[in-house]
C-alpha positions in Angstrom: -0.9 -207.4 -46.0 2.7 -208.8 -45.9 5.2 -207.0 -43.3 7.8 -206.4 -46.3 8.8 -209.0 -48.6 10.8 -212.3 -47.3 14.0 -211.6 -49.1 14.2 -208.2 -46.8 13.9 -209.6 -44.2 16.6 -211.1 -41.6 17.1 -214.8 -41.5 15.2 -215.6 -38.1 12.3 -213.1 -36.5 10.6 -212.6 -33.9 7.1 -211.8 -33.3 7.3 -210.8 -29.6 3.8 -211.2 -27.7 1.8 -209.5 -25.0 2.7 -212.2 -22.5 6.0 -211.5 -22.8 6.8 -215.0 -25.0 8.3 -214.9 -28.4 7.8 -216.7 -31.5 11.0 -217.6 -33.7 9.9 -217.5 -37.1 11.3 -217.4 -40.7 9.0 -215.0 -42.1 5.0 -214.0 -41.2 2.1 -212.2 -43.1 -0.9 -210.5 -41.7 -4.0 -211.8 -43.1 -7.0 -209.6 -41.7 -7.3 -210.1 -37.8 -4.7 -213.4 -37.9 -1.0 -213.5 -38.6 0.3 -216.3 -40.5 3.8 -217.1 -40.0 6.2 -220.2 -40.3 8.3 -221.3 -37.0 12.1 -221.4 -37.0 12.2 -223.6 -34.5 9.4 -226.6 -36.0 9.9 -225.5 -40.0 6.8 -227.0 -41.1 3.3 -225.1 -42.7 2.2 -222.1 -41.9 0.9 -221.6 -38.0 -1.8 -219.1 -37.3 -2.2 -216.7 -34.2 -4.9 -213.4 -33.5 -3.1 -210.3 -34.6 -4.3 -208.8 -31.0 -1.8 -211.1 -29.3 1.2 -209.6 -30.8 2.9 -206.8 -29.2 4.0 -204.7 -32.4 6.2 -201.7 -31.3 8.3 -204.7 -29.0 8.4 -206.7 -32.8 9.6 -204.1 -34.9 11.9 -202.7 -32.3 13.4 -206.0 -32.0 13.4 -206.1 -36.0 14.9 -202.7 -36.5 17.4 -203.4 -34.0 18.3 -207.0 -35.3 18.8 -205.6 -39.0 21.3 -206.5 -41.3 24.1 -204.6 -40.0 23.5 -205.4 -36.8 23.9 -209.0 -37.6 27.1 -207.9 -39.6 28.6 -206.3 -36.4 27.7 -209.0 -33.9 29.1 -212.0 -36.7 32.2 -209.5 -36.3 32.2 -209.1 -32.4 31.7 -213.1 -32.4 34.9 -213.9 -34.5 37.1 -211.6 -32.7 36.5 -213.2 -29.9 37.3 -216.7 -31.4 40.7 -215.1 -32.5 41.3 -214.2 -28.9 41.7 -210.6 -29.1 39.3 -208.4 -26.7 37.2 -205.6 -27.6 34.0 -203.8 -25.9 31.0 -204.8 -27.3 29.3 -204.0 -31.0 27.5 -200.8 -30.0 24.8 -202.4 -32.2 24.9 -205.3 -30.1 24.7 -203.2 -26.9 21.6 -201.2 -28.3 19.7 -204.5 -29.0 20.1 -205.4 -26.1 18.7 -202.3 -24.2 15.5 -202.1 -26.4 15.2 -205.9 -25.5 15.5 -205.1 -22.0 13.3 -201.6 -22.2 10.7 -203.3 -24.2 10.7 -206.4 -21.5 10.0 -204.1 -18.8 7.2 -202.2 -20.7 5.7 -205.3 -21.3 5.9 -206.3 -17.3 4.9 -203.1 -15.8 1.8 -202.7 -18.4 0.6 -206.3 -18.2 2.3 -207.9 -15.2 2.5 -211.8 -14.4 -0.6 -212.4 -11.5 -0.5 -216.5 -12.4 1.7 -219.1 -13.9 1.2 -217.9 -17.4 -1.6 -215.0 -16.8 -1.0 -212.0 -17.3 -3.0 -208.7 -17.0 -4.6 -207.4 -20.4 -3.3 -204.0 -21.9 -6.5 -202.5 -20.9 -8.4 -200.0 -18.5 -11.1 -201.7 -15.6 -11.1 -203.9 -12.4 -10.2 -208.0 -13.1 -10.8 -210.5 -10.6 -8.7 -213.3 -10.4 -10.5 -216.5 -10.1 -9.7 -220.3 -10.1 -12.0 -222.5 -12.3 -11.7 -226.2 -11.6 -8.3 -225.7 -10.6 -7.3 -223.2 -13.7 -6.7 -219.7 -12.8 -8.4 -217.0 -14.4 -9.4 -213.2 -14.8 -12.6 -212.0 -15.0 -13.7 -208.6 -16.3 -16.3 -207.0 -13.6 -17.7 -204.1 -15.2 -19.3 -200.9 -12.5 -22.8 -200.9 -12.0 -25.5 -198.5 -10.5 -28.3 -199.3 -12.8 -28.8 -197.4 -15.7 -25.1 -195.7 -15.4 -23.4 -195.6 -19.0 -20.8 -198.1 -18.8 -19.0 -197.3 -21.9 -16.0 -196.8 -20.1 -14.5 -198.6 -17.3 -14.3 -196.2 -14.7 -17.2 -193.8 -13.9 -17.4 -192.2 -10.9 -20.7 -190.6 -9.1 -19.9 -189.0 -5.7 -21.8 -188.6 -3.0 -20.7 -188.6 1.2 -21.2 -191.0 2.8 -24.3 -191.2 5.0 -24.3 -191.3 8.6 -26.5 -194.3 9.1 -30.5 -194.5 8.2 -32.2 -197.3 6.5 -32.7 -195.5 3.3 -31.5 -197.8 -0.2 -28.4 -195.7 -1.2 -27.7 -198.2 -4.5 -30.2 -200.4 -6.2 -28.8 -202.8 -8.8 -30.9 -204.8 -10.9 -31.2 -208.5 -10.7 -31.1 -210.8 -7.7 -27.2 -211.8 -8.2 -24.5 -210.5 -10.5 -23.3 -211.2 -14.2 -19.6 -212.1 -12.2 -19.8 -215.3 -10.5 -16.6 -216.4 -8.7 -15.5 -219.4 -7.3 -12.8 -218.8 -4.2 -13.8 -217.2 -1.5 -10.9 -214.7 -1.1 -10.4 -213.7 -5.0 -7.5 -211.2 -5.6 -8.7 -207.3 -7.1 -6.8 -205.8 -9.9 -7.2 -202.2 -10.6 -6.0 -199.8 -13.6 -4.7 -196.8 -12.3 -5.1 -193.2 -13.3 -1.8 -191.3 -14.8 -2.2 -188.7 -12.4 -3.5 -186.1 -14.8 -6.5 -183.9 -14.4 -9.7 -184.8 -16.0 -10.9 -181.5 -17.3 -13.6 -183.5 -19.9 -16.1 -184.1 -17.3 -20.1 -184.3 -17.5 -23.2 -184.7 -15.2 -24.6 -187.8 -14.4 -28.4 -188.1 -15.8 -30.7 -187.2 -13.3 -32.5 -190.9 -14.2 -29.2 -192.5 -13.7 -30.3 -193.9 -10.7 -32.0 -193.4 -7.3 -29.5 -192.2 -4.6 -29.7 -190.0 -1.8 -26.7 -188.0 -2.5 -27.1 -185.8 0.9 -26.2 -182.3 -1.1 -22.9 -183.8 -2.6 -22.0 -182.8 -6.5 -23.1 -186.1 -8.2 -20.8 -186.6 -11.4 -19.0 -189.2 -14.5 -15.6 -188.9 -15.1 -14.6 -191.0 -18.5 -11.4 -191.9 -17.9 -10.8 -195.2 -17.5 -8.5 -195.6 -14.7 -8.9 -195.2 -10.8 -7.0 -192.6 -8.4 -4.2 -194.4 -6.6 -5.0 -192.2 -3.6 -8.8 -194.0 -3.5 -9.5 -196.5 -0.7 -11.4 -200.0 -1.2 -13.6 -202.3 0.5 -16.3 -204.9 -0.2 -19.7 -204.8 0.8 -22.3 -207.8 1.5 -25.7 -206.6 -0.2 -29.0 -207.5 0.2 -30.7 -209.8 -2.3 -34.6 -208.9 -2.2 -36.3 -210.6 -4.6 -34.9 -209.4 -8.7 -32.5 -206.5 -7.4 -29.7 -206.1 -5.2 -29.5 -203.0 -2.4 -26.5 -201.4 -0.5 -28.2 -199.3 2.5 -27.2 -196.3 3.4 -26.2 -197.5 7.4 -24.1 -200.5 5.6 -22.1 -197.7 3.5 -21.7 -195.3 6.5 -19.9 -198.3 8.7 -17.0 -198.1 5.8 -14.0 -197.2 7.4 -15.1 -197.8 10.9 -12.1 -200.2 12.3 -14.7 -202.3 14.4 -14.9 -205.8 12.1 -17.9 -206.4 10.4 -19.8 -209.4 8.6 -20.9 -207.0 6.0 -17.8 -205.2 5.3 -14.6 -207.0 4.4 -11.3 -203.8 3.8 -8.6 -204.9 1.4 -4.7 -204.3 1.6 -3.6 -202.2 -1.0 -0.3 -203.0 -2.9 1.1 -201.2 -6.1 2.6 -202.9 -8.6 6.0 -201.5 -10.1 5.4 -199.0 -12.8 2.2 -197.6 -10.8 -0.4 -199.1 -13.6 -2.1 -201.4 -11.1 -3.4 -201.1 -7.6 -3.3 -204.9 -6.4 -6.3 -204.8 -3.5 -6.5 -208.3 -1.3 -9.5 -209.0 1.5 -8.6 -209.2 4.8 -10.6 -212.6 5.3 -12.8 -214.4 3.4 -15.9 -214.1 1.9 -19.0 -216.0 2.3 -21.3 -217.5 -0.4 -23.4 -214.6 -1.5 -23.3 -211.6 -3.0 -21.1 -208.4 -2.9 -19.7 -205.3 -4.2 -16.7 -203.6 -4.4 -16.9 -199.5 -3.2 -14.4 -196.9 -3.8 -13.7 -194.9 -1.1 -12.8 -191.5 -2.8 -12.0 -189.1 0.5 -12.8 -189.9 4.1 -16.1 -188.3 3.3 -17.2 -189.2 0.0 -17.9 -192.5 -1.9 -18.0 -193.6 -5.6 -21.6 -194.8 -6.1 -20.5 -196.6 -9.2 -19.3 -199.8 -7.9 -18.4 -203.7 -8.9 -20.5 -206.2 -8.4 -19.8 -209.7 -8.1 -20.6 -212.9 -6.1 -18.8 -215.8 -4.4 -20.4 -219.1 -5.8 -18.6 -222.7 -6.1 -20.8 -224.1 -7.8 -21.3 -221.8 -10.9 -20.5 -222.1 -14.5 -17.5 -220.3 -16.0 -17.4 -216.9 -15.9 -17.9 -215.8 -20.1 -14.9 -214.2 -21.3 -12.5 -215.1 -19.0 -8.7 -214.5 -20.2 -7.0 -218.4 -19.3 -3.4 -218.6 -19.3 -1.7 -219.4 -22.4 1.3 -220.8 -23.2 3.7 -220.1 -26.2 6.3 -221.8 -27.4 9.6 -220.2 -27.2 
């Protein structure tokens, strides 16, 4: 599928990217999942990228907005300037340079810079950023609370928060988690909810898994985002033998303002726009493993949490988005 033929389109185009970069080119086709196009800039043979790296409305905003008469009126603008008389600017000119600027700022507040060329993905869940051998990345920790559908990014099962006991509140499998990560005082990203009520709502399945939710309402919201009103903090867990357990006296010391070894707060910062909650521990963690818990009211907790550990010495995280660079 070609985005119109060559001859309609303007001399130079860009294709404008999620990161923020541009690509100058002369003319581009979309083949499938990959967009062919030839540079501007380098003139050579035809350069590939993944379709899913192009930001599309910012593209054919730019596009519209750089059109044939708008190149007319800015040639114009241009030449009356180099006759020295004055004028206000092409109101084409003007508006091209708003949706640049509009379509800029979409870009920033929805995927915002967290690294020298890393940026947040366009999507819904929590990313840790991480540092593999001296490269910054993000990893993608999904929840867990064993056999909790995690389908979407953001479930949440409530229950209060117990007042001590030794009883296993949440049990997850496996003796450390899929998210290895190699500082020891990683940086929590967080996709926020818009603020609207969640009316499509079910009950968790009874066989989800075993908790003691004291008489609380237990339930699984499916939107993908998190309340900016929830609290955070990360909890050491204990490893016995193939699964991982957060007691019920460990969970009931969250919030207490004595320090603890097994419970580490974060500061909470949002980003402009209000689409992330940046969360940073307050000091750092220890080789093992932990968990991230939301904090839902001063009484309740999210039983659905965000496992991960702190390990030096393992591989690279799969899938981890790397920074990228584009040439400009």
């Amino acid at each position: 599928m070609v985005w119109g033929p060559a001859s309609a389109q303007t001399p130079n185009q860009r294709l404008i990217l999620k990161d923020g970069s541009y690509q100058i080119v002369k003319k581009y086709e979309i083949l499938g999942d990959r967009v062919r196009y030839i540079s501007a800039e380098r003139d050579g043979d035809w350069e590939e990228l993944p379709m899913a790296l192009v930001d599309w409305p910012a593209t054919k905003a730019w596009a519209k907005a750089h059109g044939p008469d708008s190149v007319a009126t800015a040639a114009e603008g241009r030449a009356a300037t180099a006759a020295g008389t004055t004028k206000d600017a092409p109101p084409a000119s003007q508006q091209a340079a708003e949706i640049d600027k509009e379509a800029k700022a979409e870009r920033e507040e929805a995927t915002p810079t967290v690294a020298p060329g890393l940026r947040l993905p366009d999507l819904d869940g929590v990313f840790l950023l991480d540092t593999f051998q001296g490269e910054p990345e993000l990893v993608d920790v999904a929840q867990n609370s064993g056999g909790l559908n995690t389908e979407t990014p953001h479930n949440v099962l409530r229950a209060l928060i117990p007042r001590g006991g030794s009883k296993q509140l949440i049990t997850l499998d496996g003796y450390k988690a899929k998210a290895q990560l190699h500082v020891n005082q990683p940086t929590i990203y967080v996709s926020l909810d818009d603020g609207k009520a969640n009316d499509d709502s079910d009950e968790a399945d009874g066989d989800a898994l075993t908790v003691d939710t004291h008489g609380a309402s237990s339930e699984k919201q499916k939107h993908g985002r998190s309340s900016p009103s929830s609290r955070y903090a990360i909890v050491r867990v204990q490893v016995k033998r193939e699964t991982r357990v957060i007691g019920a006296m460990r969970l009931s010391a969250l919030g207490d303002p004595q320090p603890s070894v097994d419970i580490v707060e974060t500061t909470a910062e949002i980003l402009p726009g209000g689409r992330w909650m940046k969360l940073t521990p307050k000091q750092p963690l220890e080789i093992d493993e932990y968990a991230l818990v939301e904090m839902l009211s001063p009484k309740e907790i999210n039983l659905a949490v965000w496992d991960f550990g702190i390990n030096p010495r393992a591989p690279e995280a799969k899938n981890a988005i790397s920074p990228v660079e584009f040439a400009k």
